[in-house]
C-alpha positions as a printed Julia matrix, in Angstrom:
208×3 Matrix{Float64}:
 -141.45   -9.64  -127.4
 -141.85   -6.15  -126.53
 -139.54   -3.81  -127.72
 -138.63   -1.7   -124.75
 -139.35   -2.79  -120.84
 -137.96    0.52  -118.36
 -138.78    0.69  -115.0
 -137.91    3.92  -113.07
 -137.23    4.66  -109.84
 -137.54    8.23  -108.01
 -134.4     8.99  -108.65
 -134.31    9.07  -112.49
 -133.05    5.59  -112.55
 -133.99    3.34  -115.42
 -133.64   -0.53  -116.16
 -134.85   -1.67  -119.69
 -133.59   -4.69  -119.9
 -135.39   -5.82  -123.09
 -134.4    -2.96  -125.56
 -131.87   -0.07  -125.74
 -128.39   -1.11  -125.08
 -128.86   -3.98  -122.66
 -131.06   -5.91  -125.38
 -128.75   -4.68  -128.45
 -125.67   -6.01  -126.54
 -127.0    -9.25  -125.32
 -128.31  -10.09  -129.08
 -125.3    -8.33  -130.93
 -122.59   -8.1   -128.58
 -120.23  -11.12  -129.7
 -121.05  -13.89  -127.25
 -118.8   -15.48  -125.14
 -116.07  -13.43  -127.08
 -116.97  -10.26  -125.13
 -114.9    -8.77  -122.49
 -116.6    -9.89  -119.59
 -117.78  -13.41  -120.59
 -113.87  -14.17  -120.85
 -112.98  -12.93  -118.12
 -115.53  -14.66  -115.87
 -114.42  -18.08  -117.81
 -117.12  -18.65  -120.46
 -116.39  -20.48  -123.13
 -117.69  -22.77  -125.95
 -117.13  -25.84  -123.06
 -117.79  -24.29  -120.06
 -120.47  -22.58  -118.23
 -119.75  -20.95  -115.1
 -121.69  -20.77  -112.12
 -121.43  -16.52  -111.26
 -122.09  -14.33  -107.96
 -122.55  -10.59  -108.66
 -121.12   -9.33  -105.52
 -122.19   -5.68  -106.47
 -125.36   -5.91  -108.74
 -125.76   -2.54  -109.45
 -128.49   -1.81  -112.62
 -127.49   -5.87  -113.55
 -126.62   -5.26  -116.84
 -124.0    -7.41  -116.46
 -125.41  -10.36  -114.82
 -128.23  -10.22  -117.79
 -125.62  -10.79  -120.03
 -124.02  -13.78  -118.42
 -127.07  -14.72  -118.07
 -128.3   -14.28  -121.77
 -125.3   -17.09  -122.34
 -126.55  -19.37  -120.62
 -125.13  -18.63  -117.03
 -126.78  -19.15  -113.39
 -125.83  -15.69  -111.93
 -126.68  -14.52  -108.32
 -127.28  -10.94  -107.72
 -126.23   -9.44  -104.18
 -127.36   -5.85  -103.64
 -127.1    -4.18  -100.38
 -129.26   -0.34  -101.4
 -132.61   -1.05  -101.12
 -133.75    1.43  -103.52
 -131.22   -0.32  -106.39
 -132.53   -3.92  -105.21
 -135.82   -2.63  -105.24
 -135.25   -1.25  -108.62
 -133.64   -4.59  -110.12
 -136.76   -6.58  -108.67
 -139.47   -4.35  -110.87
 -136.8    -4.37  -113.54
 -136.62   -8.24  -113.65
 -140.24   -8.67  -112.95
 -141.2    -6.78  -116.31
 -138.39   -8.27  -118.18
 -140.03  -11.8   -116.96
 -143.28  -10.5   -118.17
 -142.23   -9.81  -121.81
 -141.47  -13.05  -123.57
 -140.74  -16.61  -122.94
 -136.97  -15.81  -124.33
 -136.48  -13.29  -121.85
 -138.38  -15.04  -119.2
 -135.62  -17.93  -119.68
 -132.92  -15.57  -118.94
 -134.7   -14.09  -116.62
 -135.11  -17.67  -114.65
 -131.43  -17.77  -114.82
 -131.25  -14.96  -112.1
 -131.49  -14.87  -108.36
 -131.44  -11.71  -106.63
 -130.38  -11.32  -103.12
 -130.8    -8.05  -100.81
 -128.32   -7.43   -98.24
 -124.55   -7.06   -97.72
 -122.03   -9.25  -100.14
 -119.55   -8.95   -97.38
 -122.0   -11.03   -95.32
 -123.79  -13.39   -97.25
 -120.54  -14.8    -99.36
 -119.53  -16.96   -96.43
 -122.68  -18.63   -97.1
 -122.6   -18.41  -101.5
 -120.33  -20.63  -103.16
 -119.85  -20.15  -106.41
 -117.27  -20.84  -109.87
 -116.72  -17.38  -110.44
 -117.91  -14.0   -108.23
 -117.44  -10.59  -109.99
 -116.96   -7.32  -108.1
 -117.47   -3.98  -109.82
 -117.26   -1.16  -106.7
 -117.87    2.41  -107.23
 -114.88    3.31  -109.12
 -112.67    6.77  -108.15
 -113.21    9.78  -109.23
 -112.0    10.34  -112.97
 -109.02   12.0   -113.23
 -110.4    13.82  -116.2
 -112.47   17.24  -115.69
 -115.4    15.07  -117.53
 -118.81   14.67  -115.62
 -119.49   10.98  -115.64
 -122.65    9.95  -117.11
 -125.67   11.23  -115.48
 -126.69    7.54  -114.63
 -123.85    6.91  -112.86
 -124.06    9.96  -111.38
 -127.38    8.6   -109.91
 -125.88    5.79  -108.71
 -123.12    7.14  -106.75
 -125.4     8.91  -105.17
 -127.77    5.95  -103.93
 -125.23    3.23  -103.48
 -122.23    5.73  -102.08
 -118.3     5.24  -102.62
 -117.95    1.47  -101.49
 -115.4     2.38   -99.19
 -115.06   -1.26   -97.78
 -114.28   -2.45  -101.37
 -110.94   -4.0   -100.41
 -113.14   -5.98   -97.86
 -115.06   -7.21  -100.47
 -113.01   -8.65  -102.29
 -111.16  -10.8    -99.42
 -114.65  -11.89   -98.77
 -115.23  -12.87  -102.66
 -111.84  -14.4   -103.02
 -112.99  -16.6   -100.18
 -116.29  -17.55  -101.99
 -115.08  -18.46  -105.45
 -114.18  -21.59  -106.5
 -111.94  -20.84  -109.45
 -111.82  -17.05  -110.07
 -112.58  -13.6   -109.08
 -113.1   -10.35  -111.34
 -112.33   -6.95  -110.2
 -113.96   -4.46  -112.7
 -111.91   -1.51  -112.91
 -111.21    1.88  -114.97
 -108.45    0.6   -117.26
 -106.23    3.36  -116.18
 -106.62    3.8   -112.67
 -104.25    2.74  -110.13
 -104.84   -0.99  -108.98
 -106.97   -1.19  -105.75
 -104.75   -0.95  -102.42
 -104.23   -3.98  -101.1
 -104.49   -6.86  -103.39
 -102.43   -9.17  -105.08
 -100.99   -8.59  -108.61
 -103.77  -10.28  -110.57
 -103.18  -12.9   -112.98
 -104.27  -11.7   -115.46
 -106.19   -9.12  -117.38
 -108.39   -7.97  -119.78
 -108.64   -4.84  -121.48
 -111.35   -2.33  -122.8
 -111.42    0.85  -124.11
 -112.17    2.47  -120.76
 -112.54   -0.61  -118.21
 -110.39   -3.73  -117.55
 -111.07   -6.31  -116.23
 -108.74   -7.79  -113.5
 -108.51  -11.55  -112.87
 -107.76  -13.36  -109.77
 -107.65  -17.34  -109.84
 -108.49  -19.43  -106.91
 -108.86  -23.11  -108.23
 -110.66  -24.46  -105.05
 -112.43  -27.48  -105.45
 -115.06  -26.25  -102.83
């Protein structure tokens, strides 16, 4: 396996998939006992089907996908989809192991708004651009880069009506653990709670 896949776009922009922290943390992260695989519903029984409504650099959906999960990414910037496709593409090349997880990963271009009426799945995560930190701290220079591609995701609310509508038993809102709750929704059922991000969780139960 090689140790280190990146692919960069103009931007500054790198995906690396295969080493650095995304590798580390799918090898060495804790499983199913992380954050997000329990809040999307993984456990040692059950394997959910997953839409990521707002790919982004798909770290997340690698990891779900690293346990064993069928994820769907949905990405509406063409320079981030176009970004996650060369990512994936040398991730694919680098290893049979990879490759599996890899084959475990559909990605999508357009708007998740739009295509959920036509995606079902167990479990659809949402992660918008989150508000501006209330700290005088720059965020990361990555995200930084992001913002500045994908924008503020003003119709987030919008979104997730639309993913609440596509999931069959839950969706999760990623979310700065202190910021006020987005405007609009429900109380969610429950949560769970980083250092710096929690992770909000609406249940559906549709049999759909």
């Amino acid at each position: 396996m090689s140790d280190k896949i990146v692919e960069s776009d103009p931007q500054g922009l790198a995906l690396d998939f295969v080493g650095g922290r995304v590798g580390h943390r799918s090898r060495f992260g804790g499983g199913r006992g992380q954050h997000l695989p329990r809040a999307a519903g993984f456990t040692n029984a059950s394997t959910p089907t997953v839409i990521d409504a707002t790919a982004g650099l798909g770290r997340d959906a690698f990891l779900l996908a690293s346990l064993g999960g069928h994820i769907t990414l949905l990405e509406r910037s063409p320079e981030v989809h176009k970004l996650l496709e060369d990512g994936l593409s040398a991730a694919r090349a680098a290893g049979p192991h990879v490759a599996a997880v890899v084959a475990r990963m559909t990605l999508i271009h357009g708007d998740s708004k739009i295509l959920l009426s036509s995606l079902k799945a167990d479990v659809v995560m949402v992660d918008p651009m989150h508000p501006p930190r209330k700290k005088s701290a720059l965020a990361k220079k990555e995200m930084r880069l992001l913002r500045q591609l994908v924008g503020e995701d003003s119709d987030a609310l919008e979104l997730m009506r639309a993913a609440m509508a596509a999931a069959r038993k839950r969706v999760v809102l990623k979310w700065p653990r202190h910021a006020d709750a987005l405007d609009g929704l429900p109380k969610p059922c429950h949560q769970i709670l980083g250092k710096t991000t929690r992770y909000d969780v609406f249940m559906c139960h549709r049999n759909i």
